[in-house]
C-alpha positions as CSV (number, residue, x, y, z in Angstrom):
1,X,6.0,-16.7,10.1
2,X,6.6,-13.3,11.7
3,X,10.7,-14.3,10.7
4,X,8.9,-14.4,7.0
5,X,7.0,-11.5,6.7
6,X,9.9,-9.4,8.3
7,X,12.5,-10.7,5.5
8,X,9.6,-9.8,2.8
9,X,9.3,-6.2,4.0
10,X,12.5,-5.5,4.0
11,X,13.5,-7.4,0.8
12,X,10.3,-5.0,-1.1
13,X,10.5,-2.0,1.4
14,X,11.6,0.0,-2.0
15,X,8.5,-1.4,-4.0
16,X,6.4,-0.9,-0.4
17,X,7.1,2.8,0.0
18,X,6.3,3.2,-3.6
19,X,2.9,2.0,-3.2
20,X,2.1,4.2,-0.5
21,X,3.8,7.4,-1.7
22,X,1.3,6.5,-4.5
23,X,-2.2,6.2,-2.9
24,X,-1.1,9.3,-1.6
25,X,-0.3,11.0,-5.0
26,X,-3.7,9.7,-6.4
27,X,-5.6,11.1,-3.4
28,X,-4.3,13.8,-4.1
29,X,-4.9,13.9,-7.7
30,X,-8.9,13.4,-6.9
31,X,-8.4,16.4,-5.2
32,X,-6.9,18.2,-7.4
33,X,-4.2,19.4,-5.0
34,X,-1.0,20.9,-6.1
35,X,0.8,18.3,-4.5
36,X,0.1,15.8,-6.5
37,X,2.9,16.3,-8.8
38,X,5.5,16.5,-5.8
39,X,4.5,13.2,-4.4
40,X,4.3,11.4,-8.4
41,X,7.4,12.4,-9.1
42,X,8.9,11.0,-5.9
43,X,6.5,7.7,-6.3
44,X,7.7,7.2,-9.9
45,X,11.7,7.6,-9.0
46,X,11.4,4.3,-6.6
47,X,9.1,2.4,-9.3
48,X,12.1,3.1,-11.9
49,X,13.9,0.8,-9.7
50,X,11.4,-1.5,-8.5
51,X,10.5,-2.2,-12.5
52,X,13.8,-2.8,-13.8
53,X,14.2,-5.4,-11.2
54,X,10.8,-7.0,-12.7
55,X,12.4,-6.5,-16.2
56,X,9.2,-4.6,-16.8
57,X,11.4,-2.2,-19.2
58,X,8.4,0.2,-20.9
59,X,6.8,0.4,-17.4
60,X,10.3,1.4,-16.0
61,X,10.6,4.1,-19.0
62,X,7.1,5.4,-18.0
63,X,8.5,6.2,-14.8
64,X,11.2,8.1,-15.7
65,X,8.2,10.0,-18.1
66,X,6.3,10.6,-15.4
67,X,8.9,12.3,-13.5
68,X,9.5,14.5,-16.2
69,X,5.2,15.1,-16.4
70,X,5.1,15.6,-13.0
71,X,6.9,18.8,-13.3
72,X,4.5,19.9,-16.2
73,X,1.9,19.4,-14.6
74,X,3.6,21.1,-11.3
75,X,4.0,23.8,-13.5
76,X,0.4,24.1,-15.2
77,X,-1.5,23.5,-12.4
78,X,0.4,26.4,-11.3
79,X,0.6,28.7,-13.7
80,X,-2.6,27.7,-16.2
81,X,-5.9,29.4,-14.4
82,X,-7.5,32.5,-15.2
83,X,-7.4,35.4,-13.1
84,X,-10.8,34.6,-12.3
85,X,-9.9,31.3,-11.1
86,X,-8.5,29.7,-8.1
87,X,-7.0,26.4,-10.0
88,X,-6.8,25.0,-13.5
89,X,-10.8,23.8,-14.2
90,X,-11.4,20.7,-15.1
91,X,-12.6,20.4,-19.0
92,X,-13.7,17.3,-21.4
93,X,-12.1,15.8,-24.0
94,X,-13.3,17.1,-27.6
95,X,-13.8,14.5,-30.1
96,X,-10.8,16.0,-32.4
97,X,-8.7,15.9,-29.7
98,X,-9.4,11.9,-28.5
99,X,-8.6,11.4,-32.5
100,X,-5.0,12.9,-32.2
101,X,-5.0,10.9,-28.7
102,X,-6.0,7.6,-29.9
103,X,-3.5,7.8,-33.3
104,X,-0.3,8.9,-30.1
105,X,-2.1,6.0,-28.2
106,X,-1.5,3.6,-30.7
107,X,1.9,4.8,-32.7
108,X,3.5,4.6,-28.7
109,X,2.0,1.1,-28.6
110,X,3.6,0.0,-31.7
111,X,6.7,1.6,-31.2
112,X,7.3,0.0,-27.6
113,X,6.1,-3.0,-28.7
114,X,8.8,-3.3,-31.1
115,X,11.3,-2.0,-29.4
116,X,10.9,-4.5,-26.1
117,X,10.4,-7.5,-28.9
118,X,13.8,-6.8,-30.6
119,X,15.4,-5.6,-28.1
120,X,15.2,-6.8,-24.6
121,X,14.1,-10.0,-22.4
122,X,11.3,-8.6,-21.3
123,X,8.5,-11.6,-21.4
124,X,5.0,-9.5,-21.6
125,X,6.0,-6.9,-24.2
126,X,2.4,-6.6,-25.0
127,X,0.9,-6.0,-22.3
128,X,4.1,-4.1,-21.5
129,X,3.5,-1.7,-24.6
130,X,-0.3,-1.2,-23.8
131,X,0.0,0.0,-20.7
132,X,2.8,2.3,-21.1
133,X,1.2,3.9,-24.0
134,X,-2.5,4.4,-22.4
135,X,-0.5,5.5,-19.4
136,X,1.8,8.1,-20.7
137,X,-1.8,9.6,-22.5
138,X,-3.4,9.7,-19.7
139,X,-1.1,11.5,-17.6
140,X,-0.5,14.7,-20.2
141,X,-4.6,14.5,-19.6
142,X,-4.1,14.9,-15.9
143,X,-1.8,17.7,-16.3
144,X,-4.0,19.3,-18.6
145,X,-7.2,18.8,-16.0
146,X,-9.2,16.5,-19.1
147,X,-11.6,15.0,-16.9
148,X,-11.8,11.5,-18.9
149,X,-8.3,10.9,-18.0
150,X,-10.4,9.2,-15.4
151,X,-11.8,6.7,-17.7
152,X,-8.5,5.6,-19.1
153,X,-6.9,5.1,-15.4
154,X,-9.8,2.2,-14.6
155,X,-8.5,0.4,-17.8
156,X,-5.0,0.5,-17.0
157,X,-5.2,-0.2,-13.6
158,X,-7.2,-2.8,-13.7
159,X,-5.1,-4.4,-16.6
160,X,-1.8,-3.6,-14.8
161,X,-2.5,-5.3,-11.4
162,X,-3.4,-8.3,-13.7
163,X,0.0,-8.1,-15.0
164,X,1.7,-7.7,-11.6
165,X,-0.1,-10.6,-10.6
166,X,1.5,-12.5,-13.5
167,X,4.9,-10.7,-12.5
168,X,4.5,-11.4,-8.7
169,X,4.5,-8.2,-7.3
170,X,2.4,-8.2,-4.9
171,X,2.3,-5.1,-2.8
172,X,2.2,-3.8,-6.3
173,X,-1.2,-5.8,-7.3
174,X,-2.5,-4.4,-4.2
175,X,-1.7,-0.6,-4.8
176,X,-3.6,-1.1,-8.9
177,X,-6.4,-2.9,-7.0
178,X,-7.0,0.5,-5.0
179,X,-6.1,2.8,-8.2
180,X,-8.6,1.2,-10.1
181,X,-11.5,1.8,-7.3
182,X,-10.1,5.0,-6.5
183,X,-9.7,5.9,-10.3
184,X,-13.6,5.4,-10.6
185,X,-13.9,8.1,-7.1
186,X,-11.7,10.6,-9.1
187,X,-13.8,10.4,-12.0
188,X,-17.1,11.1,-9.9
189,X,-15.2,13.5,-7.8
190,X,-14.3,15.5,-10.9
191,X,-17.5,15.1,-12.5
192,X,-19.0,16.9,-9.4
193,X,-16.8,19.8,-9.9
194,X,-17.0,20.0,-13.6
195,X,-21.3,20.2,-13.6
196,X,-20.2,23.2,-10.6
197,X,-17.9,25.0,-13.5
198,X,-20.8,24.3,-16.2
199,X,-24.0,25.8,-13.2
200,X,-21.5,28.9,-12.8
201,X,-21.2,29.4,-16.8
């Protein structure tokens, strides 16, 4: 059994340092430290591998997205306060902006979807394209502190380790199983701070 388990770790020990370099990354995202972005970008550059192995090709391009949002948001969370203010606040989501969001949302989902229908093996190009899409919204909402970034995260999480399950990627499952519970923290975490911003004003 031990001889097992051994061969497992080491045969995933890519996919396993992944996962952990992300719980750290969202713990650090429900705190809304800086280095957040550091730690994504370095999670996302071992997933790129870990999902083209899993022929999970739109999830694969999200991580090689998320590298590139990672230094955004590196950079706004850096450079986007006020004088007055110690970090970027946390804001919600106006209802003009969720319309420009949903029509992105679903012209990514269409396009992905297409392209991994045509044009690759991949064998869940639906669930494939949904994900990816929500994901790469959400993410330009973390960068830009929108607090019901949240909301979208315990939708794809939840979906995702469904689809890991199907894809047999197991330490995987286990890491979206925590992001979705820790997604729902973040959202009451930030929610805390945002009523503090909305007391001071």
């Amino acid at each position: 059994m031990t001889d097992i388990v051994f061969e497992w770790l080491l045969g995933n020990y890519i996919e396993i340092l992944g996962a952990i370099l992300g719980l750290v990354y969202i713990f650090f995202s429900i705190k809304q430290h800086i280095l957040t972005w550091p730690t994504g970008l370095l999670t996302s550059a071992l997933y790129v591998f870990v999902f083209f192995n899993a022929r999970l090709y739109a999830d694969m391009g999200l991580q090689a997205y998320y590298v590139v949002i990672s230094i955004y948001g590196w950079y706004f969370w850096l450079t986007g306060k006020k004088q007055n203010e110690k970090k970027v606040a946390v804001k919600t989501t106006r209802k003009a902006l969720w319309m420009k969001l949903a029509v992105v949302s679903i012209a990514l989902y269409a396009l992905l979807f297409f392209i991994l229908g045509n044009y690759t093996n991949s064998d869940v190009p639906h669930m494939d394209s949904v994900t990816t899409a929500l994901s790469i919204v959400a993410t330009w909402m973390l960068a830009r502190k929108y607090i019901e970034h949240w909301l979208l995260w315990i939708f794809i999480d939840a979906f995702s380790a469904g689809l890991y399950v199907y894809k047999g990627l197991w330490a995987t499952v286990i890491l979206f199983i925590v992001y979705t519970v820790m997604a729902l923290l973040g959202y009451i975490e930030w929610r805390k701070d945002l009523k503090n911003i909305e007391a001071k004003n």
